[in-house]
C-alpha positions in Angstrom: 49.2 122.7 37.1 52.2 121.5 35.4 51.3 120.2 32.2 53.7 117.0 30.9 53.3 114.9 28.0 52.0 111.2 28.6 55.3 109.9 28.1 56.7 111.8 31.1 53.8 110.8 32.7 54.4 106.9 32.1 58.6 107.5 33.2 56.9 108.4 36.7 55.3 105.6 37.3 57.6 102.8 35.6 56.3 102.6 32.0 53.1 103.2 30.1 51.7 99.5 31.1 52.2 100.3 34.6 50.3 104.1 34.1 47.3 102.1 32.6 47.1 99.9 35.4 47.0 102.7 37.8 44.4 104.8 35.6 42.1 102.1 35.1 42.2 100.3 38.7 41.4 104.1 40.2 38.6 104.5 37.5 37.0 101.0 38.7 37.0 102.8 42.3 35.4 106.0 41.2 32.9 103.7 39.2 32.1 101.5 42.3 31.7 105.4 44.0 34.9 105.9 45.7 35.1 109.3 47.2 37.1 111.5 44.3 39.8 113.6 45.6 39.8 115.9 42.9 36.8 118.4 41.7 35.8 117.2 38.3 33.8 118.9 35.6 33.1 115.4 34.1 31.6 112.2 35.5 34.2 110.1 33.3 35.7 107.8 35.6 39.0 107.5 33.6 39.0 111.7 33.3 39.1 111.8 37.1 41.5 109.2 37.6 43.5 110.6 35.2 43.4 114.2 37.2 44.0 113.0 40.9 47.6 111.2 38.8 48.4 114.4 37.8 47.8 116.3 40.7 49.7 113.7 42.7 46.7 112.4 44.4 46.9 108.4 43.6 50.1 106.7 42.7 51.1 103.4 42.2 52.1 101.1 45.1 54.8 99.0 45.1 54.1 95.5 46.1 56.1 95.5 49.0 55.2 98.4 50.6 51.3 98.7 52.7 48.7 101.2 51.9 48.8 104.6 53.4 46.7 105.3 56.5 43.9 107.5 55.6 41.9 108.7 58.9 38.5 109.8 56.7 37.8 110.4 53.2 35.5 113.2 52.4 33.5 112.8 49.3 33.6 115.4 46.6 30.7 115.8 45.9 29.8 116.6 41.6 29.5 120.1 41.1 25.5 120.1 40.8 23.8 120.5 37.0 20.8 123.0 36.1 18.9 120.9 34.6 15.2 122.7 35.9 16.0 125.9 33.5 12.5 127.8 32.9 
């Protein structure tokens, strides 16, 4: 994955205001348990949200235009925790 910093990050989407919107908006879905569409070591919804922007999985809608057609989500499901170690 193409690392860039956040500023580059912020030029893709119209400004840094507009890349906060779209980061916190997507980490109020994943909080509400929206299916993720990336795999996540962390349960921070802001983390994820931040990941599926860079891998080009959510991006911000302009207000003219209507949300994509999406046939069926699959939830990710988190990868599962050892937490019974004996």
């Amino acid at each position: 994955m193409d690392c860039k910093n956040i500023d580059e990050f912020a030029k893709q989407v119209g400004g840094p205001l507009r890349l906060t919107s779209l980061i916190i908006s997507r980490a109020r879905q994943v909080i509400k348990k929206s299916p993720q569409f990336v795999e996540a070591e962390t349960d921070d919804p802001v983390q994820i949200a931040f990941l599926e922007f860079m891998q080009g999985k959510i991006r911000l809608r302009e207000a003219h235009e209507q949300p994509p057609q999406i046939p069926e989500l699959q939830k990710i499901e988190p990868p599962e925790e050892a937490s019974e170690k004996s």
